[in-house]
Wavefront OBJ file of the C-alpha trace (Angstrom):
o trace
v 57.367 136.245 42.444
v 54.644 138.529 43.403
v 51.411 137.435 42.121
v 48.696 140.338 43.160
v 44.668 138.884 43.228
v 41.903 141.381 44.020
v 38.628 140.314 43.978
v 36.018 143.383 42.579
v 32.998 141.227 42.926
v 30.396 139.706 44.711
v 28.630 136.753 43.674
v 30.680 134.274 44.325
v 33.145 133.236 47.402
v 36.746 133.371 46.529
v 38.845 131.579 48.674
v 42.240 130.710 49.374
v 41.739 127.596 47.476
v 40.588 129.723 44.514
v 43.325 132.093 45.118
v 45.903 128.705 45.330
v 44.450 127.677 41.780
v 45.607 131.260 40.408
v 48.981 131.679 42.169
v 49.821 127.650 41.093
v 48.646 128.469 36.891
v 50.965 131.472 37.150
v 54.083 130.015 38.592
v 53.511 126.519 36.742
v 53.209 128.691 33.189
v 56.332 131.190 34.483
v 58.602 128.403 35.193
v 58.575 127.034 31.562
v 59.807 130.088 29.789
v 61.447 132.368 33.169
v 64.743 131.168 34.519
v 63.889 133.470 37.703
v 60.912 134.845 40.171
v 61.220 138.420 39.358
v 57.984 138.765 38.245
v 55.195 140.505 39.186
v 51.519 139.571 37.645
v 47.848 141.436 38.634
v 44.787 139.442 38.679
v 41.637 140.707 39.004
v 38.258 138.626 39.695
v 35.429 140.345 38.509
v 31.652 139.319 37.318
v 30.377 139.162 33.826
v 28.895 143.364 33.710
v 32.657 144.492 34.688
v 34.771 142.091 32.092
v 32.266 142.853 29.216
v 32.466 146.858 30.413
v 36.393 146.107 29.643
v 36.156 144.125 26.482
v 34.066 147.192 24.681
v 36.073 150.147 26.204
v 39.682 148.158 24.996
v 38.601 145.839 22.274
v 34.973 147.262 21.061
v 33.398 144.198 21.416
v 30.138 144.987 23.275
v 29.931 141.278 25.440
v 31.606 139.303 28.140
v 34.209 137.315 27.814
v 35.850 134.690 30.421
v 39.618 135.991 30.177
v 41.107 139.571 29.105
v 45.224 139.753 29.323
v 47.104 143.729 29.223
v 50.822 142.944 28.781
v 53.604 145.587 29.846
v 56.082 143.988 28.003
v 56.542 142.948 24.227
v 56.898 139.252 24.084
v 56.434 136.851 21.220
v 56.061 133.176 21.975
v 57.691 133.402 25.544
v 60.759 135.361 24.734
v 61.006 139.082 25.334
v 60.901 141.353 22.323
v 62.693 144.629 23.703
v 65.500 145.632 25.988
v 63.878 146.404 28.935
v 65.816 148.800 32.262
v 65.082 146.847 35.219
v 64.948 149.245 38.083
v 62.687 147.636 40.493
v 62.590 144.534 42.274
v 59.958 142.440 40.419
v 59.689 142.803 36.731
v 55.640 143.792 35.849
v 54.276 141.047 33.386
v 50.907 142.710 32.908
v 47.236 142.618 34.476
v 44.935 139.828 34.246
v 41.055 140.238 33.835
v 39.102 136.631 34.966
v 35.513 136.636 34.749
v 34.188 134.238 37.986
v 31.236 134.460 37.251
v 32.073 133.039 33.316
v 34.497 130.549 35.123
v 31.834 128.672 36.300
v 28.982 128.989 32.969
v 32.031 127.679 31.253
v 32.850 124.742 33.772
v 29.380 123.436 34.061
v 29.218 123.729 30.025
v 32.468 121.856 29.318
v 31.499 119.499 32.431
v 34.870 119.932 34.177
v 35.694 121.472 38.091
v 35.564 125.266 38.245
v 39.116 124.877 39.570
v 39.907 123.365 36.377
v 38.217 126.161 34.436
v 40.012 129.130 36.620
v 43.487 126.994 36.315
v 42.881 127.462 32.234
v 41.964 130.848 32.324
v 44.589 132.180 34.734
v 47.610 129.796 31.732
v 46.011 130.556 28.921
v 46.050 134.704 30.057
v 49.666 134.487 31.426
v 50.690 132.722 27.966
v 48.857 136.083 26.550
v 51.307 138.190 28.023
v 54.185 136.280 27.120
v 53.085 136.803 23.443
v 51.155 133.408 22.502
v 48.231 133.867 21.010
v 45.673 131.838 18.614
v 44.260 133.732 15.543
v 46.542 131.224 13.223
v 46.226 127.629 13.287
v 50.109 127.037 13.997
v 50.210 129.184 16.755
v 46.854 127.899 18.571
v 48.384 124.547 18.644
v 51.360 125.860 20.349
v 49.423 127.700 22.608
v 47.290 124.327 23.625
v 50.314 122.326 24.009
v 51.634 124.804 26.241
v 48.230 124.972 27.986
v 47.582 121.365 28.309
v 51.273 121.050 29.501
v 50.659 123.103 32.695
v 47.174 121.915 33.259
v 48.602 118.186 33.185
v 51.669 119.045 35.629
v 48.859 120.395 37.946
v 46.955 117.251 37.396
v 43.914 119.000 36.043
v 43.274 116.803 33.148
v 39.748 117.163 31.129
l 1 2 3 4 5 6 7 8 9 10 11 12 13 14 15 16 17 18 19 20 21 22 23 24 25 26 27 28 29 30 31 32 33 34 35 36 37 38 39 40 41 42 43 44 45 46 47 48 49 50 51 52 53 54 55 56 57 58 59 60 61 62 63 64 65 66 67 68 69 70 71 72 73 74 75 76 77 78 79 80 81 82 83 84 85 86 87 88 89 90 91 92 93 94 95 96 97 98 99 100 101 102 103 104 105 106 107 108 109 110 111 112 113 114 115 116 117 118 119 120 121 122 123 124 125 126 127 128 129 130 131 132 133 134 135 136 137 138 139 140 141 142 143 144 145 146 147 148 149 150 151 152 153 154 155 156 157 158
């Protein structure tokens, strides 16, 4: 498994317990739905200017948002939607977008740890590029059970 975190800002201190919270959410979501580590994921920690640059330029909404998730692969609900030629070592899932900076507006908000908030950012992205999503009811209550699942295992409970 080769999980790639870059940090492109500068407000806030990201450490390796930060970084820990990030590699942990990816490996704890992976393991439910992977039967190996050939995977490769990108996350990138950015501020609230860069993420909402992002989220008008791919989804033309002009305004941050905590999370943005660019999948290589097709995937719907965990399994993989298209015969893929593996011809390097770890298999690129996609590029994750986290907003730090939103992390913690979001964790003082909700009243939980900022470690909690980055752990549900960083499962709730990776389930994004394994195809789960939430625009239907059905399908956001999969995605929270699968959320709550790995957030639980990690013992970072609300």
């Amino acid at each position: 498994m080769k999980i790639i975190i870059q940090n492109q800002q500068d407000k806030y201190q990201i450490d390796e317990s930060i970084s820990k919270i990030i590699e942990d959410s990816v490996l704890n979501t992976l393991k439910i739905f992977m039967d190996d580590e050939n995977y490769e994921i990108s996350v990138m920690i950015v501020d609230n200017q860069f993420i909402k640059e992002l989220n008008k330029h791919y989804r033309s909404i002009d305004r941050e948002t905590d999370v943005l998730s660019f999948p290589i692969f097709e995937f719907k609900n965990g399994e993989l939607q298209e015969d893929i030629a593996i011809v390097e070592e770890e298999i690129p899932l996609g590029d994750i977008v986290i907003s730090i900076e939103k992390a913690y507006e979001q964790a003082k908000e909700f009243g939980h740890s900022v470690e909690r908030e980055i752990a549900y950012l960083t499962v709730h992205s990776v389930l994004h590029l394994l195809g789960f999503d939430h625009i239907e009811e059905d399908d956001r209550r999969l995605m929270r059970k699968y959320e709550e699942m790995v957030l639980e295992g990690m013992g970072l409970t609300r």
